[in-house]
MILOPA-916722 format. One record per residue (C-alpha): residue in three letters; residue number from 1; x, y, z. Coordinates in steps of 0.5 Angstrom, whole numbers, plus 500, padded with zeros to 3 digits. Layout:
BEGIN
   r   k   x   y   z
 ALA NUM   X   Y   Z
...
This chain:
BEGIN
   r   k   x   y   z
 UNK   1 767 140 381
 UNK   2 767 134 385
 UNK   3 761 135 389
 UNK   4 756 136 382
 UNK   5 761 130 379
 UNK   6 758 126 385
 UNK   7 751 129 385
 UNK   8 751 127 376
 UNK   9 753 120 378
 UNK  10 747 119 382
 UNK  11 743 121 377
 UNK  12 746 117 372
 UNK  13 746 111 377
 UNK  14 739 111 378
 UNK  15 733 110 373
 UNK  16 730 116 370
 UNK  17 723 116 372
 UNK  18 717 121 370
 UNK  19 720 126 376
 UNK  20 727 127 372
 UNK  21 728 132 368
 UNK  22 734 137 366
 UNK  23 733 144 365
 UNK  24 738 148 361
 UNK  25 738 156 361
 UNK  26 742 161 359
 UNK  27 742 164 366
 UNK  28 739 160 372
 UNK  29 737 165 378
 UNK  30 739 160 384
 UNK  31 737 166 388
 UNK  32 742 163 394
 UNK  33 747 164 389
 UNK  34 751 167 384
 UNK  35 747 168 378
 UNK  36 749 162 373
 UNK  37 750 163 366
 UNK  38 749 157 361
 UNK  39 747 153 367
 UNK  40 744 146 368
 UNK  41 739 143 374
 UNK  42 738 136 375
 UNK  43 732 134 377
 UNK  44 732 126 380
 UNK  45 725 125 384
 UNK  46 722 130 385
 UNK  47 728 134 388
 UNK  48 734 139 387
 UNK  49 740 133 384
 UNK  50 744 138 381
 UNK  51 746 146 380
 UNK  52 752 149 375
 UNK  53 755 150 368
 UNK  54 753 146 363
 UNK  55 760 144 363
 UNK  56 760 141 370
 UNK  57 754 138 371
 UNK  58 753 132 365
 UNK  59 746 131 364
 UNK  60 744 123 363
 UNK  61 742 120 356
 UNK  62 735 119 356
 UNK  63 733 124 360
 UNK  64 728 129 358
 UNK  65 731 137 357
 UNK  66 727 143 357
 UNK  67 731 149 354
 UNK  68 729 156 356
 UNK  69 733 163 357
 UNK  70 731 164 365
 UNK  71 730 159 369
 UNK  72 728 161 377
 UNK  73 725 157 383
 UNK  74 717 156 382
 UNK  75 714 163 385
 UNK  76 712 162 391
 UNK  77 705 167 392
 UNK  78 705 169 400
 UNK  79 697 170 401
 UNK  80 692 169 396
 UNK  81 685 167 397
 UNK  82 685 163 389
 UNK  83 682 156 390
 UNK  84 676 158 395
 UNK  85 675 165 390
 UNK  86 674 162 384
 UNK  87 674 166 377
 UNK  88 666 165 375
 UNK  89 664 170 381
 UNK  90 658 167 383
 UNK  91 656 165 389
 UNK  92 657 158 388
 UNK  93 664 159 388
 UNK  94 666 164 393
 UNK  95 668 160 399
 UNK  96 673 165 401
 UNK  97 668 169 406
 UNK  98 662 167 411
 UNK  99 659 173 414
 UNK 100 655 170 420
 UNK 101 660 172 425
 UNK 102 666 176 426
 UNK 103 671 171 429
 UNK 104 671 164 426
 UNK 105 678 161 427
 UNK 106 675 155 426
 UNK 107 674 155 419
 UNK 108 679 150 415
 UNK 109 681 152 408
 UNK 110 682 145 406
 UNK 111 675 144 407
 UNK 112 674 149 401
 UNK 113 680 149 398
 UNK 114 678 147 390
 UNK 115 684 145 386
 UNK 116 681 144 380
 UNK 117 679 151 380
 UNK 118 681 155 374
 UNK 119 684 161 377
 UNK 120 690 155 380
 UNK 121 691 153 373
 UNK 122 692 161 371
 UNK 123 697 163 376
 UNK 124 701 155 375
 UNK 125 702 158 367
 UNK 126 706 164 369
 UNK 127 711 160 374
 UNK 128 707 160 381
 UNK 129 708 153 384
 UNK 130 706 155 391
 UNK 131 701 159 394
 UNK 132 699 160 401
 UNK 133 692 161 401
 UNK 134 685 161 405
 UNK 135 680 165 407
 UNK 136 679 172 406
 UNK 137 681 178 410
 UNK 138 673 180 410
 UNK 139 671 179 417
 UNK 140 675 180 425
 UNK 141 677 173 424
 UNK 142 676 170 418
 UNK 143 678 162 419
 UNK 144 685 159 417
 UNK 145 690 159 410
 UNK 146 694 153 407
 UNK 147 701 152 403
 UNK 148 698 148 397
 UNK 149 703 147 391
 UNK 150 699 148 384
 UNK 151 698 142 381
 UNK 152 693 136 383
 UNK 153 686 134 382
 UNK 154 685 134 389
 UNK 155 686 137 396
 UNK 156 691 132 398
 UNK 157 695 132 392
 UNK 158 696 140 392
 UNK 159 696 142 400
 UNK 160 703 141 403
 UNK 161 700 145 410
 UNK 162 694 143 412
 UNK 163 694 150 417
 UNK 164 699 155 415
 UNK 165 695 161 419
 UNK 166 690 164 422
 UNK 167 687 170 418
 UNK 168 684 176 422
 UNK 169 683 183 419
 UNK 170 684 190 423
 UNK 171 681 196 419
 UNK 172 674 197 415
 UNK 173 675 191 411
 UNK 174 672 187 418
 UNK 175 668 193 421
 UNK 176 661 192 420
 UNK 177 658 200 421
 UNK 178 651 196 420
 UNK 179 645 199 426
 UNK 180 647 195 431
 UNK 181 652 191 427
 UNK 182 659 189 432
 UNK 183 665 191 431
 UNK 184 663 198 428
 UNK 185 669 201 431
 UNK 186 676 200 432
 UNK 187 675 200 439
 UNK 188 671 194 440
 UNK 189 675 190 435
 UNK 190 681 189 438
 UNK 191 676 188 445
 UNK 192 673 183 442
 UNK 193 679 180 440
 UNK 194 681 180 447
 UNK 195 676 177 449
 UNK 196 677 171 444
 UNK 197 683 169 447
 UNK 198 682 170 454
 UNK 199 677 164 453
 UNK 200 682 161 450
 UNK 201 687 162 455
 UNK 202 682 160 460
 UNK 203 680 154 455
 UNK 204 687 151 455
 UNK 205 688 151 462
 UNK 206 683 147 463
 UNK 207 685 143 458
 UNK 208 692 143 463
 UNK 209 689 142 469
 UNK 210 686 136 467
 UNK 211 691 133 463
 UNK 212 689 124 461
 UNK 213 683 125 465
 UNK 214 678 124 460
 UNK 215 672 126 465
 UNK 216 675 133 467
 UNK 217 676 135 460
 UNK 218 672 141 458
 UNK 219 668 140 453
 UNK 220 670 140 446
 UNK 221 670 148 442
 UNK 222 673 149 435
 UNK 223 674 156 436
 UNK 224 677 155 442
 UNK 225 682 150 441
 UNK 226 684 154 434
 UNK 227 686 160 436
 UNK 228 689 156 442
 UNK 229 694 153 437
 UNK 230 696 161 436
 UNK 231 698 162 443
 UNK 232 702 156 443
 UNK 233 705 159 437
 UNK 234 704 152 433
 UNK 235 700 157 428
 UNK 236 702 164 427
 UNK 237 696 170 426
 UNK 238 696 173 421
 UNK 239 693 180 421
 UNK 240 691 184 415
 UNK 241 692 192 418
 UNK 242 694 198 412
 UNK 243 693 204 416
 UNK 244 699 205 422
 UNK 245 694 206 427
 UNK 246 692 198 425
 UNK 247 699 196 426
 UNK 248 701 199 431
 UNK 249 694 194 435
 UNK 250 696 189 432
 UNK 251 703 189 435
 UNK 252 700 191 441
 UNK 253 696 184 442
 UNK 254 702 180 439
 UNK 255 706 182 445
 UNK 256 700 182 450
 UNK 257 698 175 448
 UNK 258 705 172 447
 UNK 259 703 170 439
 UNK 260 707 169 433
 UNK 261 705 176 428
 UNK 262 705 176 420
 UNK 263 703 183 418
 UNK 264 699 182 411
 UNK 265 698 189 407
 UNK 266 701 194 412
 UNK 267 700 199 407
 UNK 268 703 205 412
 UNK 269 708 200 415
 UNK 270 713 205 413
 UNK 271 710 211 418
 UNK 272 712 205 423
 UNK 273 718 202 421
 UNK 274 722 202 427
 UNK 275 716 199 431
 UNK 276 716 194 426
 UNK 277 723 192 426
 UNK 278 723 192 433
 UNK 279 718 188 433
 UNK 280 721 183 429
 UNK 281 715 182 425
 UNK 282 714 180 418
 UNK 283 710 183 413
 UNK 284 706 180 407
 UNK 285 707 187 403
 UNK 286 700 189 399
 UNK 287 700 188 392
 UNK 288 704 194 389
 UNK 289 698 195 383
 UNK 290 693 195 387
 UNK 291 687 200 387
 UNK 292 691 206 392
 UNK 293 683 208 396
 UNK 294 680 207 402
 UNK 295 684 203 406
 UNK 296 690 204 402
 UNK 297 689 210 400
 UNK 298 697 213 404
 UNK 299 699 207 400
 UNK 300 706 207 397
 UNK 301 710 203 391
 UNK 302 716 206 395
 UNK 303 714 201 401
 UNK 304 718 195 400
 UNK 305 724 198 399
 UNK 306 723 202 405
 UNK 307 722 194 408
 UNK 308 728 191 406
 UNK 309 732 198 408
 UNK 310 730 198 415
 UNK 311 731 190 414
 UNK 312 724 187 415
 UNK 313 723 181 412
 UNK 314 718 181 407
 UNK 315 715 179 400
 UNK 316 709 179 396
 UNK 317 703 177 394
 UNK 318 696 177 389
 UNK 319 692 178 395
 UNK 320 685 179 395
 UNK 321 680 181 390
 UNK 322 673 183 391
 UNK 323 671 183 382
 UNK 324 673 180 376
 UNK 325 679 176 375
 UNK 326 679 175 383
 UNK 327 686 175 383
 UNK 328 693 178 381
 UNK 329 700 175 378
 UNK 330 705 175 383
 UNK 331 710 176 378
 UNK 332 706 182 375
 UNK 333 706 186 382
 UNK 334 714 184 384
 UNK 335 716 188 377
 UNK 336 712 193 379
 UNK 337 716 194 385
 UNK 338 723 192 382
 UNK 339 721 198 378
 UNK 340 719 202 383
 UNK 341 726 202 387
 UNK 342 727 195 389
 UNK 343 730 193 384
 UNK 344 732 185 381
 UNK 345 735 181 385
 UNK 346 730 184 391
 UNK 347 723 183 387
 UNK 348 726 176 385
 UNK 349 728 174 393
 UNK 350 721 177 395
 UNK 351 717 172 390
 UNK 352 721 166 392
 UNK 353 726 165 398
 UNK 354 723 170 402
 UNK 355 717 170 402
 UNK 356 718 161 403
 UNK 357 722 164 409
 UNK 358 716 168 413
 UNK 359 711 161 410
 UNK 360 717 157 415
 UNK 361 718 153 408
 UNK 362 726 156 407
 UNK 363 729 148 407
 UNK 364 724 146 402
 UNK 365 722 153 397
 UNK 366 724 159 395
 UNK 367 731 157 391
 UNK 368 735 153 387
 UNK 369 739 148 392
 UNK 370 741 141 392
 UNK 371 735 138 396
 UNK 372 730 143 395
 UNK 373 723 141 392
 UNK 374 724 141 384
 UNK 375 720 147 383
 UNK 376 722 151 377
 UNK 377 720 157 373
 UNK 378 722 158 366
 UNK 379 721 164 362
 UNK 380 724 166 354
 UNK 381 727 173 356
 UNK 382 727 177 363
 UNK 383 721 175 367
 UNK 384 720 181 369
 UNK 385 718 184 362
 UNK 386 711 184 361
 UNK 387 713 182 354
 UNK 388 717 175 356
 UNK 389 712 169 356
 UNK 390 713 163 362
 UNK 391 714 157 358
 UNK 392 714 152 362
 UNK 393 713 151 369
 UNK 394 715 145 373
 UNK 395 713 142 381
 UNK 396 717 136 384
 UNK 397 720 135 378
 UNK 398 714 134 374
 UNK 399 712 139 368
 UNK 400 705 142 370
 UNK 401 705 147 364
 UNK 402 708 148 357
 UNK 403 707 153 352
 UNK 404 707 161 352
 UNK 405 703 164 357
């Protein structure tokens, strides 16, 4: 009671400003938390102010009030391709993918990144207020991902990390069994990986070896000094891999080069669960709705609850799709997935401070705390039902949609 007392006079104290604002929900999902019902968060610049009962958090004269039955984090989409693939489908909105060569760790997505694009707005209205996002898992090394919050005219309003990781893809997705095309075979792709980064290996330690003199510096390579930052683990590497014997590489190459892993897909994760665990590594679960064929055809809706019983951290995401409408709800796969055994509260954490968690963003992302952005969702009845409408959507205080969507 003192501390929301504490934290109301702060509010009141200070001038509301255009990022103030106070939410009231008939049940407010904190996600860190108990469950509250009939609850208000105060919202002062941008930030968490303030988190409980209605009858403990005074709400300031003057400030604006939003009313909703649920309120939750901002969803946190943990891998999509939305802002370089864009709705229309046609080639002059499609920079999610280069073909001219299998590895190209050098391509930044904030060079592609379009805020503007419609399909950014269209995830916004159902409550995603963070995406991680970048290039596409269509090639060995496709380039790399950012972490941008849904709103903004520019790429330097939306983008919070500018290099998040470094997207790379095992399996057919990245296998090009063209007459003399490379990599045609799983072999050669984890060759070529290897090659990668033992030049970038011996690339660092000429760069060491000639510490502040300028003249015994090699000569610059982008390439290089990507993926040199994924073996100094500053960036982790972000492998797409469904079928077990693609994960079980990947972990491989892991404990080979020393790098940070984040599994994307891993489709048969549960045929490896105790590798995965052992491992320690995190898993960017597939999209539970997605088409179960080709590389995903041992797919499993059950997976994600397989994940959190064998305690490996995971989350979900829209993913990458190759048709119309170029991307997934977020909110829809979870539900697909609390129904399929995961229930509530786990589909929930999997969409917020989980999947903030394994982005490295938990101190900011992902639930309802004093202090962390004022990232809220706001939905008329259960989020999960399909019938439920998202009415608001707020980032850093700021109410970036109204209506019903």
């Amino acid at each position: 009671m003192k501390l929301f007392q504490a934290l109301t006079f702060l509010v009141v104290a200070g001038v509301a400003r255009a990022q103030d604002l106070a939410v009231r929900a008939e049940r407010v999902h904190t996600v860190s938390g108990a469950v509250i019902e009939n609850g208000v968060v105060l919202v002062r610049g941008g930030k968490i102010a303030a988190v409980g009962k209605a009858a403990d958090v005074a709400v300031p004269a003057g400030l604006r009030v939003l009313t909703a039955k649920v309120a939750m984090p901002g969803l946190v989409d943990a891998h999509s391709v939305v802002g370089l693939a864009g709705y229309l489908n046609q080639p002059q909105d499609q920079d999610q993918k280069d073909p001219t060569a299998p590895i190209q760790p050098e391509l930044r997505a904030i060079d592609a990144y379009n805020a503007r694009e419609r399909l950014v707005e269209w995830v916004r209205g159902f409550g995603v207020t963070t995406i991680h996002t970048g290039h596409a898992p269509t090639a060995l090394i496709s380039g790399q991902t950012l972490v941008a919050k849904t709103r903004g005219d520019s790429v330097d309003e939306a983008v919070i990390v500018p290099c998040a990781m470094i997207a790379a893809t095992l399996g057919a997705d990245s296998r090009d069994e063209g007459p003399g095309k490379s990599p045609g075979t799983a072999a050669k792709q984890l060759a070529l990986l290897r090659e990668a980064f033992l030049g970038a290996q011996d690339h660092q330690k000429k760069l060491a070896a000639a510490g502040s003199d300028a003249s015994k510096k090699p000569d610059r390579d982008l390439r290089k000094e990507a993926l040199i930052e994924v073996l100094e683990k500053r960036v982790p590497l972000l492998v797409t891999a469904q079928r077990h014997q693609d994960i079980s590489s990947a972990l491989r190459l892991a404990k080979e080069f020393g790098f940070r892993l984040v599994l994307d897909g891993a489709s048969e994760a549960y045929v490896v669960l105790d590798e995965l665990a052992a491992a320690g590594v995190p898993v960017i679960a597939h999209a539970p709705m997605a088409r179960f064929a080709g590389e995903l055809e041992n797919a499993s809706r059950s997976t994600p609850l397989k994940l959190r019983d064998a305690r490996i951290p995971f989350a979900f995401q829209s993913g990458y799709e190759a048709y119309v409408p170029k991307t997934r709800v977020v909110l829809y796969e979870a539900a697909v997935a609390a129904a399929s055994g995961l229930g509530f509260d786990g589909a929930l954490r999997a969409i917020t401070l989980d999947a903030a968690r394994i982005l490295g963003l938990e101190k900011r992302l992902g639930s309802l705390e004093v202090g962390k952005d004022g990232d809220l969702a706001l939905y008329d009845g259960d989020p999960f039902e399909y019938t439920t409408h998202c009415i608001a959507t707020v980032i850093e205080g700021v109410v970036v949609f109204e209506g019903g969507r």
